[in-house]
N, C-alpha and C positions, 0 to 999 in steps of 0.2 A: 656489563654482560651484554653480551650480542640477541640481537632481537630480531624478527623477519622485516622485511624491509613492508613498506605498506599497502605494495601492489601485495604483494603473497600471502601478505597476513587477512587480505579480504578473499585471496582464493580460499581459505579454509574456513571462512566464515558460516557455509553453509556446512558444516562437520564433516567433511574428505577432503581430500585431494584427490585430483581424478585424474584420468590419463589427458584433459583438455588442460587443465591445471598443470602438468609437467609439458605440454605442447606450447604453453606460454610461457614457462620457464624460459625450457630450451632455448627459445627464440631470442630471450632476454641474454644469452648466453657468447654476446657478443663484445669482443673490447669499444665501450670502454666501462661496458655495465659487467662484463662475468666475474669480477673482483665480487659483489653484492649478488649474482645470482647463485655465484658457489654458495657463499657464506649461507643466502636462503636453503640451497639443498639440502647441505651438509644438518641444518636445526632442523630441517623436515623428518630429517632420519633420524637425526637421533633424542629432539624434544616433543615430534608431534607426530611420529611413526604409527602409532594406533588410531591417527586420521585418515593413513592412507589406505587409498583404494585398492583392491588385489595385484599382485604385480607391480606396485608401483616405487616398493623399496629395490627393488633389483634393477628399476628404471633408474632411481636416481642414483641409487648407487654406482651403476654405469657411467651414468652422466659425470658425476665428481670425480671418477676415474681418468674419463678422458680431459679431464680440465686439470689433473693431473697431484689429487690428492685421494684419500681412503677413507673407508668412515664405517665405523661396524653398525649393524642393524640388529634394535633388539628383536626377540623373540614375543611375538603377541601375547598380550597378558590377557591371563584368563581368570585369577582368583587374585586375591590376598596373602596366600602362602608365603608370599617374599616377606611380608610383615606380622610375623608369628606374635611379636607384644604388640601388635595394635588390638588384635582378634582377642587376647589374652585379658585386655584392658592395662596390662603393665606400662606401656605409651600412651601417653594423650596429645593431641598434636593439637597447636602448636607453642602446646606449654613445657614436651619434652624441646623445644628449640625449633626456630623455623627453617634449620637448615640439615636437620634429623634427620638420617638413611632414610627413614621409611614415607617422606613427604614425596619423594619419588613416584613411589607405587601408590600412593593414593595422590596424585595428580594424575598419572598413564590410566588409573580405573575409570576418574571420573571422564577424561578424555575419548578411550574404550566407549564409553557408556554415551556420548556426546554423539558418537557416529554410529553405532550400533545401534542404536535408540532414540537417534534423530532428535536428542537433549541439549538445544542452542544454550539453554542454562549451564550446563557442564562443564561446557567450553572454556580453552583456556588460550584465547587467542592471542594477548599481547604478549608471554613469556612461555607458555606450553609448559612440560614437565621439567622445570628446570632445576627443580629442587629445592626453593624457596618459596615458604609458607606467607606468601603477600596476602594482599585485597583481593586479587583476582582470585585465587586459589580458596580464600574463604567466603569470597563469595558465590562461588563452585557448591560448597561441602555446605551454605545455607541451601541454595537449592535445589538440592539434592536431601535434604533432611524435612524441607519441605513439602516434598512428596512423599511422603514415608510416615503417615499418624502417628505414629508410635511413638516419632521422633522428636527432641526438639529442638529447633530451629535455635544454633546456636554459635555455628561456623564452624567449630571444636570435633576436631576427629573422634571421640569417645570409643569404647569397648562396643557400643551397639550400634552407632552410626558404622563403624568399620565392618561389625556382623551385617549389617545390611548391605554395604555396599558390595562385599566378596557375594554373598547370597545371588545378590542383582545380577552381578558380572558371569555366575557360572549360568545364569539362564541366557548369556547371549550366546552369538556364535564369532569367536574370532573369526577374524579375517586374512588371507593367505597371503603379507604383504610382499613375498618372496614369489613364492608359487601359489597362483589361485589351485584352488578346491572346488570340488563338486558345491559343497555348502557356500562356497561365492556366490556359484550363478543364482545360486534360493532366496541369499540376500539382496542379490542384487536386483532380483526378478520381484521381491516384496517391495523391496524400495520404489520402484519404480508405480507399484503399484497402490502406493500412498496418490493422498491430495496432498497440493492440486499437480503433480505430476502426472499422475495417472491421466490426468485430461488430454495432456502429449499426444496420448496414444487412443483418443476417441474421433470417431468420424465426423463430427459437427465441427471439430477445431482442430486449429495447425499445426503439423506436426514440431517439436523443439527438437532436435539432435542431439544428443550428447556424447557423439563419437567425432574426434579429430579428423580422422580417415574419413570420412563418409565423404561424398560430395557435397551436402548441406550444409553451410555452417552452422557452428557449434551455436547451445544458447539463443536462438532466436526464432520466434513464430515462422515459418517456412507456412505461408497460405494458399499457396500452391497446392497444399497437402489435404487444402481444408475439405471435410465432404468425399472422402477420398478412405479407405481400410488401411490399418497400418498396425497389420499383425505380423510381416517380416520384418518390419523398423522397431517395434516392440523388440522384439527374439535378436536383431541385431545387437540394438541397445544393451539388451541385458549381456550379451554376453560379452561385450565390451567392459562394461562396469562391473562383472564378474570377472574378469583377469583373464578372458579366455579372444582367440582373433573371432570375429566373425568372417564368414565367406563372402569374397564381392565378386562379381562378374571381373574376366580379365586376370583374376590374383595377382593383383599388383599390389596387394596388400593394403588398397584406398579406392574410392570410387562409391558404385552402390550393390547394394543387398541383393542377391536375388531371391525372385521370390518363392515363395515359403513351398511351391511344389519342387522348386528345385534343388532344397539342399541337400538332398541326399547324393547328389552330382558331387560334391564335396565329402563324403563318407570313404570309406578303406574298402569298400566294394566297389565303388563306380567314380572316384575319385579317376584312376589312370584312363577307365573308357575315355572320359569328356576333356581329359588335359589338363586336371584340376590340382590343389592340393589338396592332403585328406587335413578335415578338419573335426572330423566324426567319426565313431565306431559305429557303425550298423548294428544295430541289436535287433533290431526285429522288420518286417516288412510284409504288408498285407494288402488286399483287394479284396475288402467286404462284399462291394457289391456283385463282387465274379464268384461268390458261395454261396447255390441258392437256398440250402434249408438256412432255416431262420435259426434252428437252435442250433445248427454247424456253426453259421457267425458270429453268434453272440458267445460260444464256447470260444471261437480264434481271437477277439476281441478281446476276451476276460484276460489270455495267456497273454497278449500284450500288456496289457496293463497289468499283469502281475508280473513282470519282467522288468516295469518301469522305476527307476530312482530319479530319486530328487535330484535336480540340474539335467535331468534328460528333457530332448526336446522333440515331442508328437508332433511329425507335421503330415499334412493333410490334403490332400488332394479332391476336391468338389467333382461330383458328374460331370462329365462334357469331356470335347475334343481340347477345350483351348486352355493355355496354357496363361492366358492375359488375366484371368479372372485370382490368379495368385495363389490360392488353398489358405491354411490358415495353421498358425503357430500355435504349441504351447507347451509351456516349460513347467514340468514336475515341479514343487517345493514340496508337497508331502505323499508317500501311498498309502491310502487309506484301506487297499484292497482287502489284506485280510478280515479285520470287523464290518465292513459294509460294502465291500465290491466298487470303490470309487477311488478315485485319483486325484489329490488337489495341483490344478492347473492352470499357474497365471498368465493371461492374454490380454488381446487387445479387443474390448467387445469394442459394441455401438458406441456407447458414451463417452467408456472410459477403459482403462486398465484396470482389471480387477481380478481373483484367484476364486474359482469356481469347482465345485466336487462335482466330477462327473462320472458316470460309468459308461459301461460298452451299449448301450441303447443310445448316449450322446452323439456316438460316434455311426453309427448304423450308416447313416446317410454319403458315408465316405467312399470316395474311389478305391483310394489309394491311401496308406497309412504309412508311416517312416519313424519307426522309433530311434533316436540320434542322442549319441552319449557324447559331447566337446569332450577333445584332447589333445589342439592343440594350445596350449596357454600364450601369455604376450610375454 
């Protein structure tokens, strides 16, 4: 049986494939390697598909197109449904047989569960879901029982390991590996906002890239950066790894970010003034400081932020003339508005990238306000 070749199978070692990960595909996609980078693609889609990052099954599936084969891409798995006798207890795996329908769907959960949940234990990197109940795979389903007290640590898919595992899997959030979704950018925007990446995006240290297009290379301390805000590389980032283009100066579709006062130049309002693409719906737009009663702007402020969903992104313009000082990003993952009048919003503080409840007295000190919904995806 065909296996990823060893450059690829370290790309998904850290639980995705990402759009820099199909950027080093690509590349390998030349005679006399594309014979071995098809074959990689094609097992991406359809053994280690609930690795992939948003968008990036319609990337590869592209790709095997133009190299001039097909490959259907399954549908993100979201429960256990597919295996009604595991949940049942009627099946035990892998003493119904290691090569049992239903070892499928519990290899794609624990895989699921691997990237969604940042669970290097899960993983099933030398064969992916290929449908044989091996070492790797049971040693997955110890891992995964190990976490779980109830459980015991036994490798044996059981009636209650299985109820735990569908359980786990409906509290995540698939991922859109066709077309990203709003709920991309919240994971992607959470993720990023984990140690130690979150440090990426703090002012004492260097920024890392993780976008192909950008003009910094991917993967690497960028120390130029250091001591320096990087609350548009943050909002860039995420929206990259969320399935969605970020805006660059130029729209050549690579290059760099502008900054965070400027994306609304990229919105379905001021998109054609500046020459731009729209890359944003405008939903909302304000000038706190140009309302003087206090309870007027703290009422326009509330209205914004009850307008706001998750994957929307507040950006922010500072007092002053100058446009150098940047404003500052941030992306919804939850609205807290109704019970407590706050909005959870992850950015790029001082130290690090983290997800902050704030309400409209956070924001008081603002120019300028741009509430931005992405749409257009990669």
């Amino acid at each position: 049986m065909p296996t990823l070749t060893s450059v690829t199978r370290l790309l998904v070692q850290d639980t995705c494939f990402s759009v820099a990960d199909f950027e080093k595909l690509r590349s390998r996609g030349r005679w006399p390697r594309r014979r071995a980078a098809l074959q990689d693609a094609k097992l991406l889609v359809t053994r280690y598909a609930d690795l992939l990052d948003p968008g990036m099954g319609k990337w590869l599936q592209t790709l095997i197109q133009k190299w001039g084969e097909t490959v259907t891409l399954p549908e993100p798995i979201e429960n256990l449904a597919a295996a009604p006798e595991l949940l049942s207890g009627e099946v035990t795996l892998p003493q119904a047989g290691r090569h049992h329908a239903t070892v499928v769907t519990v290899q794609r959960a624990l895989m699921a569960l691997a990237k969604r949940r940042n669970e290097k234990d899960y993983l099933l990197p030398g064969y992916g879901a290929d449908g044989d109940y091996g070492r790797e795979t049971m040693a997955a389903v110890r891992a995964f029982q190990g976490h779980y007290g109830h459980l015991e640590v036994t490798g044996i898919v059981d009636k209650s390991t299985a109820e735990t595992l569908d359980q786990v899997l409906r509290l995540t959030r698939p991922t859109g590996m066709v077309t990203a979704k709003p709920n991309d950018i919240v994971s992607a925007a959470m993720a990023l906002c984990e140690y130690p990446k979150a440090l990426n995006y703090g002012v004492p240290h260097p920024w890392v890239n993780i976008d192909p297009f950008h003009a910094v290379p991917v993967n690497r301390p960028f120390s130029f950066l250091t001591n320096r805000w990087k609350c548009n590389l943050f909002g860039g980032n995420v929206l990259r790894k969320g399935g969605y283009e970020p805006p660059f100066y130029g729209n050549r579709g690579k290059g760099e970010y502008p900054n965070a006062n400027q994306w609304q130049k990229w919105s379905d309002r001021y998109a054609a003034i500046h020459g731009n693409k729209v890359h944003f719906q405008l939903i909302a737009e304000l000038q706190p400081d140009a309302i003087a009663n206090y309870d007027e702007r703290i009422q326009k402020i509330n209205e914004l932020l009850q307008a706001a969903r998750p994957g929307d992104f507040l950006m922010q313009d500072h007092p002053g003339p100058s446009v150098a000082d940047g404003g500052h990003t941030r992306v919804a993952v939850a609205n807290n508005f109704a019970p407590d009048g706050t909005v959870a919003f992850a950015q790029a503080q001082y130290e690090r990238a983290e997800v902050q409840d704030e309400d409209a007295a956070d924001l008081l000190p603002a120019e300028n306000l741009w509430l931005l919904r992405p749409n257009l995806t990669m």
